[in-house]
MARFIGU-266924 format. One record per residue (C-alpha): x, y, z; residue in one letter. Coordinates in pm, whole numbers, plus 32768, in hexadecimal, padded with zeros to 4 digits. Layout:
residues N
XYZA;...
END
This chain:
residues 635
88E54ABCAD62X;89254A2CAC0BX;88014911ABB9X;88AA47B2ABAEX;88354681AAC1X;87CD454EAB46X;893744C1AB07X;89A645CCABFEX;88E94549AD0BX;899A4448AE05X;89324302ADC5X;88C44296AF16X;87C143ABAF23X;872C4321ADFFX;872941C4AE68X;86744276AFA5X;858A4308AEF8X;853941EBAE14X;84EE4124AF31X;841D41F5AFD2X;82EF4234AEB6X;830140BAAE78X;82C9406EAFD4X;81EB4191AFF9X;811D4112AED1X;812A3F7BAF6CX;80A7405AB0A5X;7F6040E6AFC7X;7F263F90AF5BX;7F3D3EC9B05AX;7E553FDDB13CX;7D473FC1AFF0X;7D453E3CAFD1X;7D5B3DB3B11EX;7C2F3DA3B1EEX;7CEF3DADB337X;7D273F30B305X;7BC83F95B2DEX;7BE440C5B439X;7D524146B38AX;7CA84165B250X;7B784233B2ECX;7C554333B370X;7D2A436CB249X;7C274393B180X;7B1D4466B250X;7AA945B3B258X;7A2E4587B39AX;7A8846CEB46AX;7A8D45D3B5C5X;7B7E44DFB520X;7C6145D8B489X;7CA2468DB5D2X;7CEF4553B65DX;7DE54505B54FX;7EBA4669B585X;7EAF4618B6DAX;7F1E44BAB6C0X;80394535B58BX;80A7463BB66BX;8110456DB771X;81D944C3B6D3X;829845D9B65FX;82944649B7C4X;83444514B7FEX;84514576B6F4X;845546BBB779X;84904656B8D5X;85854560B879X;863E46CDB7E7X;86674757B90AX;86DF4630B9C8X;8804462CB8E0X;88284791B93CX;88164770BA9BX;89094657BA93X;8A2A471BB9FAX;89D64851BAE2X;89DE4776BBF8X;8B4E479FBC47X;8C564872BBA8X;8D1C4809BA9CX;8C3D46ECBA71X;8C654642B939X;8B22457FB92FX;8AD34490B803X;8C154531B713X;8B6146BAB744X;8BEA47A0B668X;8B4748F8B635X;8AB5489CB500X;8A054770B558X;895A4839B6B3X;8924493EB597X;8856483CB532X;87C747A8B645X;872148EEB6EFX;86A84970B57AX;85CB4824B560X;85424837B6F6X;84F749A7B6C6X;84604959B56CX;8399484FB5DBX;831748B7B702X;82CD4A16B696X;820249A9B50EX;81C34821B56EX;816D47FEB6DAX;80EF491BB786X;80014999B647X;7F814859B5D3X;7F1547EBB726X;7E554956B767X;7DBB4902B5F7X;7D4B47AEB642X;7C8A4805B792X;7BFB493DB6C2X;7B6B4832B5D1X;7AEE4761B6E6X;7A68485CB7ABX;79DD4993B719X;78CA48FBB638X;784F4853B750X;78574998B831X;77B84A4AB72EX;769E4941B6CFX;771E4910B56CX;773C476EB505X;788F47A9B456X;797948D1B3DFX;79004987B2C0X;79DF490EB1A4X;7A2B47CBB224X;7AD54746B0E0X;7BB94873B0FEX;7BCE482DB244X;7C6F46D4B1CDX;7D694787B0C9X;7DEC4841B203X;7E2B4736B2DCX;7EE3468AB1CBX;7F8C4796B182X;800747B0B2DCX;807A463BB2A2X;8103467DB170X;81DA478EB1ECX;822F46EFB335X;82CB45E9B250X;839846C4B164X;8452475CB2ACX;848F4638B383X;85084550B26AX;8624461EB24EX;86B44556B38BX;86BE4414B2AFX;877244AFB19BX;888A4552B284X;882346E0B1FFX;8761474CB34BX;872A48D1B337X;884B495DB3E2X;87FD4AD7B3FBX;86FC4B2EB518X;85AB4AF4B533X;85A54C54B4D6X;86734C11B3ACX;86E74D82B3B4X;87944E01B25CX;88A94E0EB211X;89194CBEB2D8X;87E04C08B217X;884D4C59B0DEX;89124B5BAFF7X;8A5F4C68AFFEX;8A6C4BFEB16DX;89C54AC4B199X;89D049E5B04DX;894E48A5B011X;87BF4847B02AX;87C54851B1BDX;86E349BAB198X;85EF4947B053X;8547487FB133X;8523497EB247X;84864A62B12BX;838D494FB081X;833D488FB1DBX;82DF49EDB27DX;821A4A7CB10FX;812B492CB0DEX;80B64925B241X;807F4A9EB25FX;7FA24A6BB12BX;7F0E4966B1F0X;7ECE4A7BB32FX;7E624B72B24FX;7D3F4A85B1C0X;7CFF4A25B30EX;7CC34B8EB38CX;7BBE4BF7B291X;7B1A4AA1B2D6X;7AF84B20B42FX;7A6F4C6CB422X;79904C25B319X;79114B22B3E6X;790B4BF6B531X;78694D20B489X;77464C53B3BBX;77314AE9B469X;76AA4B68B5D4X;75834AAAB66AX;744B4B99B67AX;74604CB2B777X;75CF4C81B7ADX;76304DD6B767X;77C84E3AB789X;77764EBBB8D5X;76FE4D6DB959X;78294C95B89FX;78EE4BBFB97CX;7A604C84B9DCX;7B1F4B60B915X;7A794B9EB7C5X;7A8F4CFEB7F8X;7BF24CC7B834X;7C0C4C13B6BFX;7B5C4CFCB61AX;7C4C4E0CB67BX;7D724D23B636X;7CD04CAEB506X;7CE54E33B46BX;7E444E3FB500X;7ED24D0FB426X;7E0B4DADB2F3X;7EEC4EE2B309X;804E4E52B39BX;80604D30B2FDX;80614DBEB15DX;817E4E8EB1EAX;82414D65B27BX;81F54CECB115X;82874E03B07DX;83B44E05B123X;83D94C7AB0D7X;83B64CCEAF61X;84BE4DDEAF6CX;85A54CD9B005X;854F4BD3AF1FX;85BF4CA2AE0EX;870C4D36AEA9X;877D4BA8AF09X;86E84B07AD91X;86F14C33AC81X;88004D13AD19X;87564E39AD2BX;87AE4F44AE67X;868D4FADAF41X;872F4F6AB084X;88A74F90B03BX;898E5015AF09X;89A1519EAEC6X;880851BBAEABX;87BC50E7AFC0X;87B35104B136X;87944FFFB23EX;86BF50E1B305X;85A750A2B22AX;85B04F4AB284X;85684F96B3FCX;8470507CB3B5X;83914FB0B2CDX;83EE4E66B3CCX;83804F39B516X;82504FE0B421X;81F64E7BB446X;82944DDBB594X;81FC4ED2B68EX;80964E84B631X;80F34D05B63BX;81454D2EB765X;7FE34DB0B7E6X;7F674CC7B6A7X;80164B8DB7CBX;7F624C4BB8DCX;7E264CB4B8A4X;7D7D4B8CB898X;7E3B4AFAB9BDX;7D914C29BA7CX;7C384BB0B9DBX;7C634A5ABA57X;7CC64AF2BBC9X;7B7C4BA7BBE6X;7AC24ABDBB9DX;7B9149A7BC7AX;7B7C4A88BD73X;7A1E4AFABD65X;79AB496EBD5CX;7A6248F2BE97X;7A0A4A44BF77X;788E49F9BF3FX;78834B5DBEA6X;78594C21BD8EX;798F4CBDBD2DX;79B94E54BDBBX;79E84F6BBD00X;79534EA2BB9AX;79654FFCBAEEX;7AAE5068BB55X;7B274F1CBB07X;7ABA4F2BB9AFX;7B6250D1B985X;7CB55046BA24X;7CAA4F26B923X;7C4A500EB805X;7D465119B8A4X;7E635007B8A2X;7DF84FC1B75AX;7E3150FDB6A7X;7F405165B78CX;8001501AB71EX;804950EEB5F1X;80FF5206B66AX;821E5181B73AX;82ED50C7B63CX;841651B0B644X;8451515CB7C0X;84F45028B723X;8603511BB65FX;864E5222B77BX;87D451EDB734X;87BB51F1B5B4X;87B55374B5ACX;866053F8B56DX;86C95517B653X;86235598B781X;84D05600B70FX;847D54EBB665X;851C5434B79DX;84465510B897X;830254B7B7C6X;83185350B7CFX;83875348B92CX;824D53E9B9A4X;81725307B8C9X;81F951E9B960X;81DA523EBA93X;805A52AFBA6DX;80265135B9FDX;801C50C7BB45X;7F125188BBCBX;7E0C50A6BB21X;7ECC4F80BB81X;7EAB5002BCF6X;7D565057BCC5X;7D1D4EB3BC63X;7E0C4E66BD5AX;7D4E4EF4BE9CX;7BFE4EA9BDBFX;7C524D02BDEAX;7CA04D74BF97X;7B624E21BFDDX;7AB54CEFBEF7X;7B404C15BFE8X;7AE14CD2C0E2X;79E24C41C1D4X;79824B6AC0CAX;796749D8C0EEX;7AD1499AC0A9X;7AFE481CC040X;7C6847AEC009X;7C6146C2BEE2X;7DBF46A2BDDEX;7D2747BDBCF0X;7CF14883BE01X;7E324840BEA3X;7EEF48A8BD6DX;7E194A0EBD53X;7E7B4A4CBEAAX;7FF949E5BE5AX;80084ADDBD27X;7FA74BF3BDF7X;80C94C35BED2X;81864BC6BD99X;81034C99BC95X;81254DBFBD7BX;82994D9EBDB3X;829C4D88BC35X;81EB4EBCBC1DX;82B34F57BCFEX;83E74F05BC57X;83734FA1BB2FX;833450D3BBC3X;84C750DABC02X;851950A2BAB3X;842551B9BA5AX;84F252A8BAEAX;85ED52E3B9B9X;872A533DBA86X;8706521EBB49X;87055147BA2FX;882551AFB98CX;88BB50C6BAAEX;87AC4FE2BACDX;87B14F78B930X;88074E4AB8A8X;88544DC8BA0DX;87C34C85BAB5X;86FE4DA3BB43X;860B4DBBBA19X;86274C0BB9F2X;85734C1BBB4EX;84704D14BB1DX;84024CB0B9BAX;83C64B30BA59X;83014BB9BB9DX;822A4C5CBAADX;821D4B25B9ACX;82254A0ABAA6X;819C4AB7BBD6X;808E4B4DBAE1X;804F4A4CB9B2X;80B0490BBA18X;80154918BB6BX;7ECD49A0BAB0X;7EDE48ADB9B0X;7F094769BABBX;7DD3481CBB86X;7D1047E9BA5DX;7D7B469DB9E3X;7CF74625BB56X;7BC846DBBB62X;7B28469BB9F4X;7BEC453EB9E4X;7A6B44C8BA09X;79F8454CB8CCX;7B1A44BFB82CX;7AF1435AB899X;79CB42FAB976X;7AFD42DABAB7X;7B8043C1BB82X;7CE743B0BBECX;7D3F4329BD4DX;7D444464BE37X;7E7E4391BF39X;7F3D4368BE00X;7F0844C3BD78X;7F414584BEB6X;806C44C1BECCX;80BD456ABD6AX;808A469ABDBFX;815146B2BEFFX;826F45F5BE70X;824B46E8BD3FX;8244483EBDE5X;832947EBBED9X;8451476CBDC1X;83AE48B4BCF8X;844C49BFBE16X;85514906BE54X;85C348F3BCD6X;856F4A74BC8FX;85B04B53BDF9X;87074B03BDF5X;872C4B88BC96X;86E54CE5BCFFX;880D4CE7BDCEX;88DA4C47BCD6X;88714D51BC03X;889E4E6FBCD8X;8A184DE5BD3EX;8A3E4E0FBBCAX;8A1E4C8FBB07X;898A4CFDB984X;88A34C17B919X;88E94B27B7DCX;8A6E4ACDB868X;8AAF495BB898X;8BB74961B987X;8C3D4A6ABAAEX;8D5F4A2ABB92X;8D634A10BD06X;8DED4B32BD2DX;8CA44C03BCBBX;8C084B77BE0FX;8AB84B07BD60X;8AE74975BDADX;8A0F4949BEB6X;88E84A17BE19X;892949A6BCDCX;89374814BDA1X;87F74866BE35X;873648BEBD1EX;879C4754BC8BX;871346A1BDDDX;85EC478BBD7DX;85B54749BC11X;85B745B4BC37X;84BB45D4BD5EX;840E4644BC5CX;84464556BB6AX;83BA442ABC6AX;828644E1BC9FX;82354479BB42X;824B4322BB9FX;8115433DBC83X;805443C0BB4FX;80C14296BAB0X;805041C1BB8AX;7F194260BBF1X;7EA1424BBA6AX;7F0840CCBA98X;7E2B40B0BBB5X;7D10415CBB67X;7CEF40BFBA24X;7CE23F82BAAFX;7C793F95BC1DX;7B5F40B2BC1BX;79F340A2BBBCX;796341B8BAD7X;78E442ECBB8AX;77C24397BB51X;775044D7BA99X;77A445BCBBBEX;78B84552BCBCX;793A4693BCFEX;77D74702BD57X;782E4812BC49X;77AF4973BBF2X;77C549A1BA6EX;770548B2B929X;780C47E7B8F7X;77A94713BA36X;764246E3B9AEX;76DA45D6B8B9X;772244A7B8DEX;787A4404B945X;793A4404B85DX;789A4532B79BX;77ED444AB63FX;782B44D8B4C8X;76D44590B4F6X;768B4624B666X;75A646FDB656X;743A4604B599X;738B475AB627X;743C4897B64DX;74184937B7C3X;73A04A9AB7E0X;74744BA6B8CAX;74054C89B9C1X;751B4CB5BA91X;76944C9EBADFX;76B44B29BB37X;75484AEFBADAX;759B4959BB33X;761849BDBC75X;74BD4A82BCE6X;73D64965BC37X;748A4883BD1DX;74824952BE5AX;730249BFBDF2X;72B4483BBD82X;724F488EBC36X;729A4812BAF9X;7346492BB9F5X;7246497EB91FX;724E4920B7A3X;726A49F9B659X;71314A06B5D0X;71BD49DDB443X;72F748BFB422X;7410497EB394X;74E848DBB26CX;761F483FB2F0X;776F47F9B221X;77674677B1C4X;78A84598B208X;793044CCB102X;7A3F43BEB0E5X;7B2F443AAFD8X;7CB243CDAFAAX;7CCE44F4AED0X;7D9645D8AFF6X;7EAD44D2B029X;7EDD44B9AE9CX;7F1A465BAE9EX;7FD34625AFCAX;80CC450AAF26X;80C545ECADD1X;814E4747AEB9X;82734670AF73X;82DC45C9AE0FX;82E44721AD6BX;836247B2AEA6X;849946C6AEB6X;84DC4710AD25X;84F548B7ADA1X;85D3482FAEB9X;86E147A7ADF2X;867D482AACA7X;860C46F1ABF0X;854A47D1AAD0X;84AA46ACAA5DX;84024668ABA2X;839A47D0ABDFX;82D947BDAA77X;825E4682AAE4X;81C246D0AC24X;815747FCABB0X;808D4794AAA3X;80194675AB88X;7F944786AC81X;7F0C484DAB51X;7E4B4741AAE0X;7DBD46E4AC42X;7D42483AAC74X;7CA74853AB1EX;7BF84701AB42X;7B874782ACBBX;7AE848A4ABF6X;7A2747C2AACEX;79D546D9ABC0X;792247C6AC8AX;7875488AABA4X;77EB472CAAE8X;776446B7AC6CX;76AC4827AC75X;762247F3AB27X;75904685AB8FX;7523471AAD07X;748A4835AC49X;73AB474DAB57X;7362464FAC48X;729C4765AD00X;71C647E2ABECX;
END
């Protein structure tokens, strides 16, 4: 890709762009100077581990909302055949399911897991914030930052076009020219960075923040569930970096590591897969955590099997890593290597079972209570399981020699990512939605979600098996009537915009609870774990004295015994919050330098990376001089 000059560039993306930092910089101002903005200005700027879960949470939503609007595009034109919905050529549905598997994969699904890890784990653990919580900033930002890189390609008409797998050689600028996959490739490396920080964050804070007496073995299942995830993203994610890099460099500097007479393509899929089958139990993992301990709260009971639960999570875990090949069965490994990752794959899902009959016998004559979270643990179940047991078919390597890149695989990979993450994630939402903002949703409105939401979810995604099976590939954006798919294929678009209007009872409910509802108190789920011995919602700092331990859902026991948890003798030093603007500055400085690698402005790539250069080295300065003042103030 030769590196154009500014007078190279069309002139309308630089009108664009010059409009944009002006009005992003009247935006600054006017948030700085104007007294009505004082709440906006608190979140930007905090550090606050409560606040900035709330903010991935609220961010990711609305790229679930650009996601969703994805796929009813691509329902639309797969409604009928030979549909010719709003002027679809290939290239622009090329387009369209790249950015809603993108998004929903890197900007919906993770960063809502993330922001109910920061706005529950502390609390379950007894800890008063994460322990890096300026880092914790930089990461959030840099989720925002990179969240911004990909989805402004829309507005500049050079959406990725090439998968959200972006497999070489297709992603490469030989095949695909243009900027369309530089912002794939930036978008995807600034937010890893920004998962990455937030994974150390989390174990550090797991393994050195724990109240007194909470040993591992008494930790609650859903931060067991993020540490294991934590160490997952610390290993796949550097390799999804990797890869990124070596595709930066074949699409900007020419060079060959994926195609040409020294590269391969294959290397592409391995490194991607090295990195995709993890993020996959990365997406589920803590959706599992958050089941348990749904499920444990609303059957009166502490959750069975809390050992085995914590193997199988470890188990699917380090498992995770030795299945990626089942993705490539029909590049040509050959049949041992074939054999070997069939048999791992299929071994993954006896820890899965082992959770699976573990939430049953919880349930089991316990004091079930059907409230929304609960209804949506109970939904993912059956769900999950016909996931799972789909992916026990494609384990079997013959098999999926016919079973590949069919609608097939489109239906199993969303009952395992909507059936599994999404439905975890919207349990959660409902049942910590108190520590996030003193309310909790309406339960009418929200079971009114969920049924409208599961129901549109089978209907979208069963038929798609079929389709699959009668032999529709995925990624086409047309078939005829003669490939007798139409009324599956019409079905699953009666399905998908079910699903869409489900959303609008979220909407809704958030309308009306915000201004209909009184606050609740500390402990309306009449909970088992800390984070219900805070207030409602959970303050900057929780804990004023830190609880001591001495059992698996030690709150639980006080409560049946009528006892208060006993204190730690000796306060333990807590990380200290602070308002800083510092994150969204680095997180302005990587999209500017990121949009100068996209279309090879050199003078904005020196720019922005001297800017981030100097923003680091100040961080550094500035830290050490605050150490040297802390340091004499106590002698």
């Amino acid at each position: 890709m030769n590196v154009p000059f500014v007078g190279q560039v069309p002139s309308d993306i630089v009108v664009a762009w010059i409009v944009s930092i002006l009005l992003g910089i009247a935006l600054m101002w006017w948030m700085t100077t104007r007294k009505k903005w004082p709440l906006i200005w608190e979140y930007i700027t905090t550090t606050d581990n409560r606040k900035i879960g709330t903010m991935y949470i609220l961010l990711s939503m609305v790229f679930f909302i650009r996601g969703g609007i994805d796929a009813m595009f691509i329902r639309t034109q797969l409604a009928i055949p030979e549909n010719d919905f709003w002027v679809f050529q290939s290239q622009k549905y090329n387009e369209v399911f790249t950015t809603h598997g993108t998004v929903m994969i890197f900007f919906v699904s993770m960063p809502l897991l993330i922001g109910l890890m920061n706005i529950a784990v502390p609390l379950q653990l007894g800890a008063n914030d994460l322990a890096f919580p300026y880092l914790n900033s930089i990461s959030f930002w840099l989720f925002v930052s990179g969240g911004v890189i990909f989805n402004m390609a829309f507005f500049f008409n050079a959406a990725p076009n090439a998968g959200w797998t972006s497999y070489a050689p297709l992603a490469t600028d030989t095949f695909t020219t243009g900027p369309n996959n530089n912002y794939y490739i930036f978008g995807l490396q600034v937010s890893g960075l920004g998962t990455i920080f937030t994974a150390i964050n989390m174990i550090v804070t797991i393994i050195r923040l724990r109240a007194p007496g909470m040993k591992m073995t008494r930790m609650p299942l859903f931060s067991w569930a993020t540490l294991v995830t934590s160490f997952l993203i610390l290993i796949a994610f550097p390799v999804l970096t990797v890869a990124l890099l070596l595709l930066m460099f074949d699409r900007i500097y020419g060079t060959s590591f994926f195609l040409g007479e020294y590269g391969d393509p294959v290397y592409w899929q391995h490194l991607f897969w090295i990195f995709g089958h993890p993020e996959v139990y990365i997406l589920i993992l803590p959706a599992f955590g958050i089941f348990s301990d749904v499920i444990s709260t609303f059957s009166r009971k502490r959750v069975y099997g809390y050992t085995s639960m914590v193997i199988a999570i470890a188990l699917i875990g380090l498992l995770g890593f030795m299945v990626w090949a089942h993705h490539m069965f029909t590049v040509g490994l050959g049949a041992l290597a074939n054999s070997i990752f069939a048999i791992t794959t299929m071994l993954i899902a006896v820890p899965t079972g082992i959770k699976v009959f573990n939430w049953l016998f919880t349930m089991r004559k316990g004091v079930v209570r059907i409230t929304t979270p609960m209804l949506f643990s109970l939904g993912f179940i059956p769900t999950f399981v016909i996931g799972g047991v789909t992916g026990v078919m494609l384990a079997v390597a013959a098999a999926d020699y016919q079973y590949h890149d069919s609608y097939f695989v489109v239906a199993h990979f969303h009952y395992t990512m909507i059936g599994g993450t999404i439905l975890g994630a919207f349990a959660g939402i409902y049942y910590w939605y108190p520590k996030m903002t003193g309310k909790m949703l309406d339960e009418k409105l929200g079971k009114w979600h969920f049924w409208l939401f599961i129901i549109g979810f089978h209907l979208t995604f069963m038929p798609q098996h079929f389709a699959g099976l009668n032999g529709m590939p995925r990624r086409v954006y047309t078939y005829t009537w003669e490939d007798g798919v139409f009324l599956l294929n019409f079905v699953s678009t009666i399905g998908a915009f079910l699903m869409g209007a489900s959303m609008l009872f979220v909407a809704w409910n958030l309308y009306k609870t915000h201004r209909l509802t009184d606050p609740v108190g500390a402990d309306p789920w009449d909970g088992r774990t800390l984070e219900w011995t805070v207030g409602s919602p959970a303050p900057e700092h929780p804990f004023q004295t830190i609880p001591k331990i001495n059992s698996i859902d030690a709150y639980w026991y006080s409560k049946v015994e009528r006892k208060r948890l006993p204190k730690a003798e000796e306060p333990r030093p807590s990380p200290i919050a602070i308002q800083t603007v510092a994150p969204v500055l680095l997180a302005g400085v990587l999209i500017v330098m990121s949009v100068g690698f996209i279309y090879g402005w050199v003078w904005i790539q020196v720019m922005g990376g001297v800017a981030a250069l100097g923003f680091f080295i100040y961080r550094v300065f500035h830290d050490e001089r605050k150490a040297v003042y802390r340091k004499e103030e106590e002698s």
